[in-house]
C-alpha positions, 0 to 999 in steps of 0.5 A: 062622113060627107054626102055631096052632089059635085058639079064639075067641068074639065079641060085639058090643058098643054103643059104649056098652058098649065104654066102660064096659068100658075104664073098668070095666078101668081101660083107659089110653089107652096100652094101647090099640094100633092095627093095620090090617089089609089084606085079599087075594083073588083075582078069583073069591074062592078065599079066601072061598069056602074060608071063609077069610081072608087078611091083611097086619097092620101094628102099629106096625113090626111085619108079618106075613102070616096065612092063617085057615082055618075048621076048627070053629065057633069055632076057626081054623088060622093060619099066619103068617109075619113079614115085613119092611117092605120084603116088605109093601109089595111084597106090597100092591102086588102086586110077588111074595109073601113068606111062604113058610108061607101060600104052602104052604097056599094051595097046598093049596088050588090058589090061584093067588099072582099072581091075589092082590090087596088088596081092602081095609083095616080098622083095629082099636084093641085091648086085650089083657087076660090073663083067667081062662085065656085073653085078653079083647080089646076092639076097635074097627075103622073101616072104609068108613063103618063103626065098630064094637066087640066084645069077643072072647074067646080060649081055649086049650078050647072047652067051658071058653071058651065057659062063661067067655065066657058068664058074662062076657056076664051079670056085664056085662049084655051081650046075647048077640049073635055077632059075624061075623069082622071080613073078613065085617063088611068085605065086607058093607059093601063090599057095600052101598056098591057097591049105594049107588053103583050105585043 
């Protein structure tokens, strides 16, 4: 189990811009690695409302279970836990919970484990670049209807990470726009075809 504080920035990027930055980074294709994420909640959305998110990865045959709990503008605490195969498929069917860290922290926050349930899922292409001190990822997350890309950018100091990240924005041309956190983007989607289907 790791306990982490993430420091992170985000842009959104044009499909456009996500090319030209693989081809600027000579990215091959084999760097790119594909992860799906399942998203948990509770009916009320206890984990939401904490401003927080709660997931399931899966990249290649590798599991782990992450609880991301806001604590600043830019930086997360992440409690993960691996898990095995077989823990994971239990967990996205609902049959028990098998990581015993989030499990503490969630009861921290009074949330009822046999109220969780996946609400959905969201699969990222990513690359991982070592950058100036930190870790430069490129994603590109399909979802729904939904396709998009961001360039995040992950530092270990705030004030030091948001100047490069700044100045990485300008030496590429990209306009400064925030991206919201890849659960928010989901849920605003997921939204919207329920308004699609009701309407």
């Amino acid at each position: 189990m790791a306990q982490q504080l993430e420091i992170e920035f985000k842009n959104v990027l044009t499909k456009q811009q996500y090319e030209q930055l693989l081809h600027d980074f000579q990215i091959l294709k084999n760097a790119i690695h594909r992860q799906i994420n399942h998203y948990f909640d509770t009916p009320t959305n206890a984990i939401r409302k904490l401003q927080s998110g709660l997931r399931i990865r899966i990249i290649d045959n590798y599991y782990e279970c992450t609880l991301k709990e806001k604590s600043a503008e830019h930086s997360h605490l992440e409690t993960t836990d691996e898990l095995t195969a077989a823990q994971a498929e239990k967990m996205l069917a609902g049959q028990g919970f098998y990581a015993p860290e989030v499990a503490k922290r969630l009861a921290v926050h009074h949330i009822p484990l046999e109220q969780l349930a996946v609400f959905g899922s969201l699969t990222t292409d990513r690359v991982e670049i070592p950058y100036k001190d930190g870790l430069l990822v490129f994603d590109h997350s399909f979802y729904l209807q939904c396709d998009d890309y961001e360039v995040e950018y992950e530092s270990k100091d705030e004030i030091k990470g948001n100047a490069i990240f700044d100045e990485f924005l300008q030496q590429y041309d990209i306009k400064k726009q925030i991206a919201d956190k890849k659960i928010a983007r989901f849920m605003k989607a997921l939204q919207t075809s329920k308004q699609n289907n009701n309407s």
